[in-house]
Phi, psi and omega in degrees: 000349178294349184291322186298335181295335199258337166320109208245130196237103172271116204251077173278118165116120147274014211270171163321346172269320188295323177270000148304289208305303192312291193314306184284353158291309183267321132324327181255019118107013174289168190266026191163100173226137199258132176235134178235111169196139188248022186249165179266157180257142203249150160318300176310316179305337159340309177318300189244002171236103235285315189274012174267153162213173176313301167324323174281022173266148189120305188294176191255153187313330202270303172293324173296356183234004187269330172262359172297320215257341177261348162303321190293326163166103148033299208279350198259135166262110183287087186226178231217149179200178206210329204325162168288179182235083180272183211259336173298307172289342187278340179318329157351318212252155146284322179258108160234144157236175171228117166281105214050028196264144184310139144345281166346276164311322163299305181342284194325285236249356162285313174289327170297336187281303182329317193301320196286340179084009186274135163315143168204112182230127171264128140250168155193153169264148138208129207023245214265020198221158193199164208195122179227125163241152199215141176224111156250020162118155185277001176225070194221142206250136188257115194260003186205092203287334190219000151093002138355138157268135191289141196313165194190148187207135153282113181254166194262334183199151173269351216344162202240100162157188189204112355277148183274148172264150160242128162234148176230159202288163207242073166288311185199143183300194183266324157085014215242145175252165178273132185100340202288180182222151191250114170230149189298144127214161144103002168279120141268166196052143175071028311195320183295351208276336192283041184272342192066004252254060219302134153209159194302147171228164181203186186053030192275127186236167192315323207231010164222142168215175180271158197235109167305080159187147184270112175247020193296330182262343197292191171270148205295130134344113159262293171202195192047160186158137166232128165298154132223117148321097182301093195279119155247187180293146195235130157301114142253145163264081169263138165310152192279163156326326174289285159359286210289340169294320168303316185246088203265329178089192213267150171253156193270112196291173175210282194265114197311328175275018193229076183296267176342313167014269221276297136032243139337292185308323198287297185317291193314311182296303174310304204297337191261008171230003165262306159306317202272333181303293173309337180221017168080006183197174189268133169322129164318135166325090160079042177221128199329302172311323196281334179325312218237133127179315189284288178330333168297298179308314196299325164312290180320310185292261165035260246273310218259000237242139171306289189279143196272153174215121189285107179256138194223102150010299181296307197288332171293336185278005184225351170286293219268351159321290193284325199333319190281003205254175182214103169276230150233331167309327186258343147324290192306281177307354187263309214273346172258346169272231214298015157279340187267322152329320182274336164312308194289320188287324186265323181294323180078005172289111188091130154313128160277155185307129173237086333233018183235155189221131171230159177207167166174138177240063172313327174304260191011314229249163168318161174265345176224148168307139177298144181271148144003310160288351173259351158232035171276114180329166173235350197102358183243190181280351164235036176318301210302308187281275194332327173288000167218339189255321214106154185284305191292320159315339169247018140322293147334327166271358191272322191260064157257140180247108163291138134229114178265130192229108215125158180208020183286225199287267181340298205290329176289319193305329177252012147290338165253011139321263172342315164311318197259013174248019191021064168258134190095311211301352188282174164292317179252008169287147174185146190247130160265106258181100171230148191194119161276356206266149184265158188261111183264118166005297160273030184263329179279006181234041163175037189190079183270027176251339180256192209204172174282317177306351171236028164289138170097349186248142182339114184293318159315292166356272174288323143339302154277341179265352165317308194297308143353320193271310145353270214220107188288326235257338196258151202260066220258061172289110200253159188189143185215082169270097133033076158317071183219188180284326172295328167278019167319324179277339183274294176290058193269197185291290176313315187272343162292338182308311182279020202259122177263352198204149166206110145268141173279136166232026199278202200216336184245153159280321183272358142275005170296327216272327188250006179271314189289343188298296195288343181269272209304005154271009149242001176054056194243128170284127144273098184272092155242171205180134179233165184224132187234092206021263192278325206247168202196166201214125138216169201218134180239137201251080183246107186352114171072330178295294184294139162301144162300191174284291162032296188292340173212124228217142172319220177222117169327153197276139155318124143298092182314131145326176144309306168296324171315304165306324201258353179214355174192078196266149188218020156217186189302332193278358160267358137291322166322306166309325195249344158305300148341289206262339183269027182264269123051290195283298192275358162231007171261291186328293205296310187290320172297325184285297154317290163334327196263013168270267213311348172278330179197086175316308193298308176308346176263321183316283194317317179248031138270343171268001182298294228277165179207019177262126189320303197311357183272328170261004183279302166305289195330284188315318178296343193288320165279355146328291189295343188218003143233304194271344165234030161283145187308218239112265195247141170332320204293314182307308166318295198292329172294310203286312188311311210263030156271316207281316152337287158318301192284337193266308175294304172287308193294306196310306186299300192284359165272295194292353146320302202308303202294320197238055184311178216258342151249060142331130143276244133236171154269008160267009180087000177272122174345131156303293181294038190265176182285151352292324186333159191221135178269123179275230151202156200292202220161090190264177202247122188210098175349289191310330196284139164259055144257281163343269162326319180275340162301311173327303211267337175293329157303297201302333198277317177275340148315253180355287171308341170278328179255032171067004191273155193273167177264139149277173189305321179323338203296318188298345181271096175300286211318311180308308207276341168299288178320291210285329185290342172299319188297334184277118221286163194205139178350152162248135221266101185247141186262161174238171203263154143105028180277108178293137175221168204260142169201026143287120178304331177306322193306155171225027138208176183256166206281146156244140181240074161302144195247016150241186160294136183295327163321282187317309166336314200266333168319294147351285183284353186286304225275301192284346175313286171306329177297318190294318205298340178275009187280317204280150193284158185300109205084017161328121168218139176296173179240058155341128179298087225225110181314141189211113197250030177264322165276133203280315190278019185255355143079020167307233155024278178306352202259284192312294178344295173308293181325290180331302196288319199283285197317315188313292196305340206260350172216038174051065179254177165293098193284180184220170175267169200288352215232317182282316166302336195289308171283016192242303190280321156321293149097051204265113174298127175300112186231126200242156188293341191274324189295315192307338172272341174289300185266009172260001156294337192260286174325274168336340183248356155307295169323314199262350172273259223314335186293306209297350179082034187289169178286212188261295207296340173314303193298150170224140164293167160193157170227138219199142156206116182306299203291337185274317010261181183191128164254098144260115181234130201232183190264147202290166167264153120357133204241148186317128162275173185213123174227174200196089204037257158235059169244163189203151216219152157218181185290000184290314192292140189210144172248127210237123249190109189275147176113159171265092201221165191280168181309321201267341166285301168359268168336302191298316180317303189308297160358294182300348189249014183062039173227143159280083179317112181231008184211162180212072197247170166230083185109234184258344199249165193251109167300299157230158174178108152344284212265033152272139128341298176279021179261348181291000180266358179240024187278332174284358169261148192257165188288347173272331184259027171266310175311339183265326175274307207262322178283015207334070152343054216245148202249124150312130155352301163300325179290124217260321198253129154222160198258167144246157158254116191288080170293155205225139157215134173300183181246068189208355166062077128226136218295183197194127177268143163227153202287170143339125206249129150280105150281069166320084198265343172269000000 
């Protein structure tokens, strides 16, 4: 990324594409961006361009937006020009694009950069159609074709002959392609291969592949060993603009049902820079003449052109319908797609587009041409989008009532999408926005509504009024609850009722599982869309069309065993892993677990002597860790507590499982114990000069501190002093003991404790110091738990897990890592980039512009994007499973709803009429009814609302109209029947 620090990037034409592209650039952190527009800002530009407001019209485009763009971060120098684009000023640049710029002039100025080797992307939108060329030069080098971390294999075996087999263990494949190149470390035997050496493979299987080289003279394969993938460098030659308009090569497909597409567009786009060259302007909003004048030229290119492009009418006539508009959607996703582009050119990090990109979303648009009155300015901020939807669609959008749930990275983007598309803004219109979450450090570099003065403050909150500042008109509730089932009384039935959309902005699945939930029990369309660094997913979720999100759900993340973490770990994250979790059990867990014995001893006592589950007496023992045998005093005490903890974790821990398992150990089948994956490890002594060793130190001892309230001396802030003093302290001499059980079924989830007394008596024993210490303690004594925070650099979160992770590494020759790759990993913080989150909540928007019109299914698209290859697919949603039944017919959309305050015996009956035998009845957990009790025949004449109130003990809030039951069924052949969710309006 230092290529990106240096980079100096021209950005012409500021209009909605140019100031995406400007925002994700400058997020992402080049040393230099320059905006060039020699134009004025117009009432239209408002509809895209988020840094314009009313006050600017008039002013030039470039200075109105140059300190907006420079607000966004400090380290990037933001300025603004008018120069002429002479062959001296574009030298300047590394980067240059242009946007929406006549053909021609894009020609010129393509050819002066291709001379200079300077990168050069030509984009432009017009209404519902988009357009990307990419030049980096005839010789430019791709050093990461996919930005991937490379594939890695533990092996298991070597053969000796050519070709050599490599097998490796079959924890995960391998992911290794045939031609691809390899490299060794860490073998014994065989020794020659760690030479660093790439070499080629081919015959690649999940958990083998063949090795080109004769290994017939090495010495015999022993044990150990890592695979790693050689990434190399891909040459490209790209063509000038001019080239490519003659030869344009394979265009980069995106939507499957559109092969031809892309073609067309290359022709539609010449015609359409051909028309405005002839007449001075873009084709009139929907209008028929101009229409068959651009459908000519494209014929006229056509006709002269090497390659022929099967050409449709229908789509240039809506091309030159729309030309004149500007949408925001189409802004939004053109502006993350060639923001990512422009990344790729200075890093040389990701494949680049190679090299034309065409797109275009006609489902968007009315099913019929617009009359004239509907897109005729008005004078207002949503000519430019009315020029392609209509006045009256975009009224509708004005009364659409959203509820967007999230404010992250997905939520700002799509809070000013909404804004500048006047969604809410209408009189019955309205945006709801909740996020419990607060705005973190690492958070500004992909969440561009926020700023460093609103670190620590709601992300709805600022999020919205950013959005307000956008567009004063929209009607904008920030709120910042939790979506979830505890949050029922906030999100109750009334307020989902009222609802026409919910789009997701989450981070989790399993609040996607319960939002997805909640729409399809209300029969509310969902638009959702996730971002994973380059690549991004979105999906519309619409009533009766559509599959839920629901319906199809990823393959769960694989788990390391239990043993793995805890006695034979072989890559970083499962250091990681356990760095975590002992941050976690010794300063959050172990002190709240105190707490609640010092807030009501006798009530924690009881019910631990109560208990009869180990772990209630497994918290005991931490209880009396944290407030008898490791409690604190003085700083001094803390610094003793780092280097036990050391001790117990690198040395002692290690120098047992040696003992138990030496290195030439065996199985009980007779195989090395210590064969792959597994790693033989080595002790760790604690040595003051390392400053890993010390900053472990002094980061335990400091947090340590914080837990039992004690002040710091000034020294504290000095690791060397605390490493020297934790050094000074003498510590146990480490006798390993014999008969000690250690866990190595992978299968186990938890690990054996072997006490070698009775646990009672055990537990007594610590109930007894317990009570001795709490009468030491002053009255209302409480701990400070620890609560991970990984943004602050000064809070020694970080140096600490960092520290664990690395110390585990070193003790089992793993690869250590820096404080920043642990921060995502132990964080567990998803890679989320500005360019992606704008690609998908632009694919979402034009979605939105589907869903007011009420389109069929075949309209709507799913799409999966990886920025970084770059690769688009996009397809139409599946279908949600019917369920038929003679001639009724159901899907999870349906819910049957049944009026009245009626009895178990109306119930039945109801079904009874559809020619189903109703035998089970429950609510919640509890079983109302079911035939093959007796005594339920005493509740067929009770009505259902109060068996819900009794036996399910229920209580239905005021506001509710309703309650559900689920109705087990057998057709009448008695084989069960799934039916949908039975509704009782009993009010």
């Amino acid at each position: 990324m230092r290529r990106m620090a240096k980079a100096n990037v021209l950005i012409c034409g500021v209009g909605g594409l140019g100031a995406e592209i400007a925002k994700n650039v400058v997020l992402a952190g080049v040393r230099a961006v320059t905006i060039w527009d020699s134009s004025k800002v117009q009432s239209a530009d408002l509809a895209s361009q988020f840094y314009f407001s009313e006050t600017d019209i008039g002013k030039n485009r470039g200075e109105a937006c140059r300190d907006s763009l420079q607000e966004l971060n400090a380290a990037v120098t933001v300025s603004s020009s008018q120069e002429d684009l002479s062959k001296s000023m574009l030298g300047k640049f590394e980067v240059v694009i242009m946007t929406d710029s006549p053909l021609a002039e894009a020609k010129r100025v393509n050819e002066i950069c291709h001379q200079n080797h300077t990168a050069f992307i030509l984009a432009s939108i017009r209404g519902v159609f988009g357009q990307v060329f990419c030049d980096f030069g005839s010789d430019f080098t791709v050093l990461d074709t996919d930005g991937e971390e490379p594939a890695t294999g533990i092996i298991a075996s070597i053969t000796n002959g050519s070709p050599s087999l490599v097998t490796c263990v079959d924890d995960e494949r391998l992911e290794l392609e045939d031609g691809q190149y390899v490299t060794f470390s860490e073998i014994h035997g065989m020794s020659q291969l760690n030479d660093g050496k790439p070499r080629k493979i081919k015959s690649c299987k999940p958990t083998s592949f063949v090795l080109e080289e004769d290994t017939s003279s090495w010495p015999a394969y022993e044990r150990g060993g890592l695979v790693t993938r050689s990434k190399e460098h891909k040459q490209l030659t790209f063509k000038t603009l001019e080239q490519g308009i003659a030869e344009p090569g394979e265009f980069l497909l995106s939507d499957f049902s559109k092969l031809e597409r892309s073609a067309l567009l290359h022709v539609g786009f010449q015609a359409l820079d051909a028309f405005q060259a002839k007449e001075g302007r873009a084709p009139g909003a929907y209008d028929a003449a101009d229409a068959k004048k651009l459908v000519q030229l494209a014929h006229s290119i056509n006709k002269q052109a090497q390659s022929k492009a099967d050409l449709d009418d229908t789509i240039l006539e809506k091309l030159s319908f729309t030309a004149s508009g500007t949408l925001n959607p189409m802004a939004a996703m053109f502006g993350g797609i060639v923001g990512q582009e422009i990344m790729k050119a200075v890093s040389g990090k990701f494949h680049p587009l190679f090299q034309w990109f065409y797109y275009d979303s006609v489902e968007s648009l009315p099913e019929k041409a617009l009359p004239q009155s509907e897109v005729a300015p008005k004078g207002h901020r949503y000519d430019a989008q009315a020029a392609v939807i209509g006045h009256s669609l975009q009224q509708k959008l004005g009364d659409l009532k959203i509820f967007l749930v999230g404010a992250g990275a997905l939520g700002c983007e799509f809070l000013k999408n909404f804004a500048l598309m006047g969604i809410g803004v209408g009189p019955n219109g309205s945006i709801t926005v909740t996020d419990d979450d607060v705005i973190e450090k690492s958070n500004l570099s992909r969440q561009f509504l926020f700023r460093n003065r609103d670190i620590g403050s709601a992300k709805s909150t600022v999020a919205a009024k950013a959005a307000k500042t956008m567009n004063p008109g929209v009607n904008l509730t920030a709120l910042q609850n939790r979506v979830s089932p505890d949050t029922e009384d906030v999100f109750d039935d009334k307020f989902w009722e009222g609802l026409d959309c919910v789009v997701n902005a989450l981070d989790n699945v399993n609040a996607r599982l319960y939002v997805d939930a909640r729409c399809v029990y209300f029969g509310k369309p969902l638009l959702e869309s996730g971002t994973l660094g380059p690549k991004c997913n979105t999906q519309m979720i619409i009533p009766r069309l559509t599959e839920n999100y629901g319906a199809s759900r990823d393959p769960p993340e694989k788990q390391a065993p239990m043993c793995t973490l805890h006695s034979f770990p072989h890559n970083i994250d499962h250091c990681l892993t356990f760095a975590r979790s002992e941050f976690e059990g010794l300063l959050e867990k172990a002190p709240q677990e105190a707490n609640a014995f010092l807030t009501d001893p006798e009530k924690y006592i009881g019910a631990v002597r109560s208990s009869s589950d180990s772990a209630a007496h497994e918290q005991l023992e931490k209880v009396v860790e944290v407030l008898v045998t490791e409690r604190c005093k003085t700083f001094e005490d803390c610094i003793k507590w780092a280097r036990l903890k050391f001790q117990s974790n690198f040395h002692d821990r290690i120098g047992q499982l040696i003992y138990t398992f030496p290195e030439d150990a065996n199985t009980s089948t007779g195989s090395l114990f210590w064969s792959a994956p597994k790693r033989f490890p080595q002790v760790l002594s604690f040595n003051a000069s390392d400053a890993s060793h010390a900053t472990f130190a002094q980061a335990a001892a400091v947090l340590k501190a914080e837990v039992h309230g004690i002040s710091l001396p000034s020294w504290a802030s000095d690791a060397t002093k605390v490493g020297q003093a934790a050094a000074a302290i003498e510590v146990p001499k480490f006798e390993p003991r014999k008969g000690v059980q250690i866990e190595t079924d992978p299968t186990a989830t938890t690990v054996k404790s072997s006490l070698g007394s009775d646990d009672r008596a055990i537990t007594n024993g610590l109930i007894s110091q317990l009570e001795e210490v709490r009468k030491s303690l002053p009255a209302g004594h409480r701990l400070s738990p620890v609560i991970f925070e990984k943004d602050d650099d000064s809070n020694h979160h970080m140096d600490l897990i960092t520290g664990l992770a690395n110390m585990r590494a070193r003790n089992y020759h793993i690869a250590e890592v820096d404080k920043l790759k642990a921060k995502f990993i132990a964080g567990k913080i998803m890679p989320a980039i500005a360019t992606t989150t704008a690609l998908a909540t632009g694919l979402v928007g034009l979605e939105i512009l589907k869903l007011v019109q009420e389109k069929v299914m075949e309209a709507y698209r799913n799409t999966f994007a990886n920025l970084a290859l770059p690769l688009y697919a996009i397809a139409e949603p599946m279908p949600p499973t019917k369920m038929r039944y003679k001639e009724m017919e159901w899907s999870l959309w349906d819910r049957w709803i049944l009026e009245g305050d009626l009895t178990v015996r109306q119930v039945l009956e109801w079904f009874k009429a559809k020619d189903l035998e109703a035998y089970s009845i429950s609510c919640g957990q509890s079983l109302l009814y079911n035939n093959i009790f007796p005594k339920h025949q005493d509740r067929l004449d009770k009505k259902m609302s109060d068996l819900v109130r009794t036996t399910a003990k229920m209580e239905i809030p005021s506001s509710r109209r309703h309650f559900d039951v689920v109705v087990a069924c057998e057709d009448e052949d008695g084989e069960d029947l799934d039916v949908p969710l039975v509704s009782i309006r009993f009010r």
